[in-house]
N, C-alpha and C positions, 0 to 999 in steps of 0.2 A: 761602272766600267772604268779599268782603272789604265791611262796608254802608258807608254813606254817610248822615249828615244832610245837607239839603239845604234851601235858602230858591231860591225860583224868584219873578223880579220879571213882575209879569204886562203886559199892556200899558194895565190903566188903573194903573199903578204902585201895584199892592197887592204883597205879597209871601206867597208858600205856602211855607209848610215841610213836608217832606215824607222818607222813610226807601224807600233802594234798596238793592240787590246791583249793580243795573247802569245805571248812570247813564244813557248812551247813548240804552238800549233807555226807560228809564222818560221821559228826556225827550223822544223822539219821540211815545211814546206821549200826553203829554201835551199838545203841539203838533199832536196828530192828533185832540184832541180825543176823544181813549180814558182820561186818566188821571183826574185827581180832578176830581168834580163842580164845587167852589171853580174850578177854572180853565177849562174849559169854554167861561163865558162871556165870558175875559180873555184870546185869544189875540192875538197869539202870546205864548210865555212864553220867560224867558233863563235859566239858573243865574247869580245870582251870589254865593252862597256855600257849599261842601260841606266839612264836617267828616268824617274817617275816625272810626270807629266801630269798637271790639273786637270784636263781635257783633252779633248782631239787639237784643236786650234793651239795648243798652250803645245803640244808635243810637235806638231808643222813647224811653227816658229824655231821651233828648239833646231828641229832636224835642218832648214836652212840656214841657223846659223854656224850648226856644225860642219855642212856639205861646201859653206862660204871659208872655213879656216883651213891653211898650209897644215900639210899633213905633219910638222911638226910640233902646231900646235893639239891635233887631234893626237899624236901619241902622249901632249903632257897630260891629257886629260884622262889617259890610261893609267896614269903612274899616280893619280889619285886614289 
C-alpha cells in the first residue's frame, strides 16, 4: 500500500493538506463533499501537489510538517 501527502487548492484558493492510500478514490470523495470538513465548504477542490510517502507514519509526519509551514512556503513547494 503505497500513501501519499497531498496539498488540495480549494476554490476560494486556500490549500488542505491532507494523507491517502488512494488518491483517486480520496479526491472524489472530497469533491463530493464526503472528505474533510476544511473543504466542504470550498468546492470544487484540484490536487496540486503529492508527495510519495514510505508508510502511513512516514506520510503523518510529512502532512504535519506541511500544515506547520506559512502558506508561502507551501506555495514554493508547488513551483517544484
Amino acid at each position: 500500500m503505497s500513501w501519499v501527502c497531498y496539498l488540495l487548492r480549494c476554490a476560494d484558493d486556500t490549500l488542505y493538506c491532507g494523507i491517502t492510500n488512494d488518491m483517486e478514490k480520496r479526491l472524489a470523495a472530497h469533491n463530493a463533499g464526503e472528505g474533510a470538513k476544511y473543504t466542504r465548504g470550498r468546492l470544487p477542490v484540484s490536487v496540486v501537489y503529492r508527495e510519495n510517502c514510505a508508510d502511513k507514519s512516514a506520510a503523518l509526519k510529512r502532512e504535519l510538517k506541511i500544515k506547520r509551514l506559512p502558506r508561502c512556503r507551501k506555495d514554493a513547494l508547488l513551483q517544484r
